[in-house]
Each structure stands twice: as structure tokens, then as C-alpha cells.
C-alpha positions as CSV (number, residue, x, y, z in Angstrom):
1,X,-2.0,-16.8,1.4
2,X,-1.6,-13.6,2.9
3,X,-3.4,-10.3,1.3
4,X,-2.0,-7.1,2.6
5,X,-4.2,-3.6,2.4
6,X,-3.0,-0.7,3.1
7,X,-5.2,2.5,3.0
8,X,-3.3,5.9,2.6
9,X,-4.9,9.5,2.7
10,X,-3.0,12.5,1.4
11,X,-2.2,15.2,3.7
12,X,-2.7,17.7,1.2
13,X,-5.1,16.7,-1.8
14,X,-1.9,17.5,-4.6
15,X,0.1,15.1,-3.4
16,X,-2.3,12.4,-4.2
17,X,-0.8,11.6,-7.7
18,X,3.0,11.9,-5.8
19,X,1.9,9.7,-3.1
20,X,0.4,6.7,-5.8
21,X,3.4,7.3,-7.8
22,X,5.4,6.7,-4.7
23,X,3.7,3.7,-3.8
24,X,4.1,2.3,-7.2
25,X,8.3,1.6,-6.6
26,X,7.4,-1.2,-3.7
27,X,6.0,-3.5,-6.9
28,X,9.9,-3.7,-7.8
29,X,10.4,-5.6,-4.4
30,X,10.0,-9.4,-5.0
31,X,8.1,-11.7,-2.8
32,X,4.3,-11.0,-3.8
33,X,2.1,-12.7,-6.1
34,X,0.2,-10.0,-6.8
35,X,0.8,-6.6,-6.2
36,X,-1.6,-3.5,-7.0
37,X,-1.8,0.5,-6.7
38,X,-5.2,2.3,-7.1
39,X,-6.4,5.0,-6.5
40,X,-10.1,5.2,-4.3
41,X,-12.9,5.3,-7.0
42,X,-14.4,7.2,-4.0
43,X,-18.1,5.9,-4.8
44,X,-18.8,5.2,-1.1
45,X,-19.2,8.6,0.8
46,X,-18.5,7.4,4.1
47,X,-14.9,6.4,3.0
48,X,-14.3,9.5,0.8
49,X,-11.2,10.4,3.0
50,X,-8.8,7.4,1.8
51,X,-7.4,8.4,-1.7
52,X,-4.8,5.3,-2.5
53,X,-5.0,1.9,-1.9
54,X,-1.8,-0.5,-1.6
55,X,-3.4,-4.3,-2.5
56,X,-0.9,-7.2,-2.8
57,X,-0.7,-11.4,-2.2
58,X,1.7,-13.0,-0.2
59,X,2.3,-17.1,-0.4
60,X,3.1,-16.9,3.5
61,X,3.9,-15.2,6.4
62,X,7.6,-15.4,5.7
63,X,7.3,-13.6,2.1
64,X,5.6,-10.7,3.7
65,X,8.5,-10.4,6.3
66,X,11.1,-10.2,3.3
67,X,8.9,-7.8,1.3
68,X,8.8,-5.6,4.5
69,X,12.6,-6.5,5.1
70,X,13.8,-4.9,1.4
71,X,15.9,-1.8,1.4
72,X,13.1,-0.8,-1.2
73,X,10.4,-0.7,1.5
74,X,12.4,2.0,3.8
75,X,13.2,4.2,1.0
76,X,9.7,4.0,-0.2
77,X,7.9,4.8,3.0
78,X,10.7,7.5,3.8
79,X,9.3,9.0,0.6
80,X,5.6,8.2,1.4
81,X,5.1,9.3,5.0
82,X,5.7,12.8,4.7
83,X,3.1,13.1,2.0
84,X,0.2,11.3,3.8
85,X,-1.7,12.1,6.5
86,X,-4.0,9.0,7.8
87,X,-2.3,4.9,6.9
88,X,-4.2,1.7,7.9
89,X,-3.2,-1.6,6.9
90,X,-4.9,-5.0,7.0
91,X,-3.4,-8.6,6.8
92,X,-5.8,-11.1,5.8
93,X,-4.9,-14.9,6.0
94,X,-7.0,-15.8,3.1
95,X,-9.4,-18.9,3.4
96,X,-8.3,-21.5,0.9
């Protein structure tokens, strides 16, 4: 299993809401087993500056590469990107 984390700041702190919002369309694209927006409960102060947090499960390699593949995903981040400043993303290959 693959889990994918993606942290996104806002470039400006009222597009927060538009940015999650934005986010929200890529759980329409199939492949994930799991798929979550939220935003940062910002209870650590040393990571205060990441506002939304993309968290989704992936069976394999293969499912990530079609989720990434969609038409959905383009459109989305075309959307996204100009709204967010700062984007880092993790894949994990879960231990079983």
C-alpha cells in the first residue's frame, strides 16, 4: 500500500477555504482506498505555516500512476497552484 501526503500552504491566508475546496474535486478520481482533505489543526507551532493537508491510500504503485494520470488531476492542480504558495508531498510504502 501506498499513502500519499501532500502539504499545501496558501499564498494568501483567504484562499485557504478555496484552496481545500479545490483539493476536495481529486476524491472524484478513482484509484484510492482512502482519500482525505483537512485542514492543519495547527497545534504544533513549528508547522504553523502548512494550512491543508491532501492524505490518501493507494493498493500499488500502479493506482497512484492512474490517479495522477486522470484529466481530473490537471484541472485540479491548474486550479490549486495559483492559490498556494509552499507544496510538499510524501509517498510512503506502508509496512504491512
Amino acid at each position: 500500500m501506498i499513502r500519499h501526503i501532500v502539504f499545501f500552504s496558501a499564498r494568501h491566508k483567504e484562499d485557504v477555504e478555496a484552496v481545500r475546496t479545490g483539493l476536495l474535486a481529486l476524491g472524484n478520481i478513482p484509484h484510492s482506498c482512502l482519500f482525505e482533505v483537512t485542514l492543519n489543526s495547527k497545534v504544533d507551532p513549528l508547522s504553523d505555516e502548512i494550512d491543508v493537508v491532501v492524505y490518501a491510500e493507494f493498493e500499488d504503485d500502479a493506482a497512484l500512476a492512474a490517479y495522477k494520470a486522470h484529466p481530473l488531476y490537471a484541472e485540479t492542480t491548474s486550479q490549486v497552484k495559483p492559490l498556494r504558495e509552499l507544496r510538499y508531498s510524501a509517498d510512503i510504502v506502508a509496512a504491512t
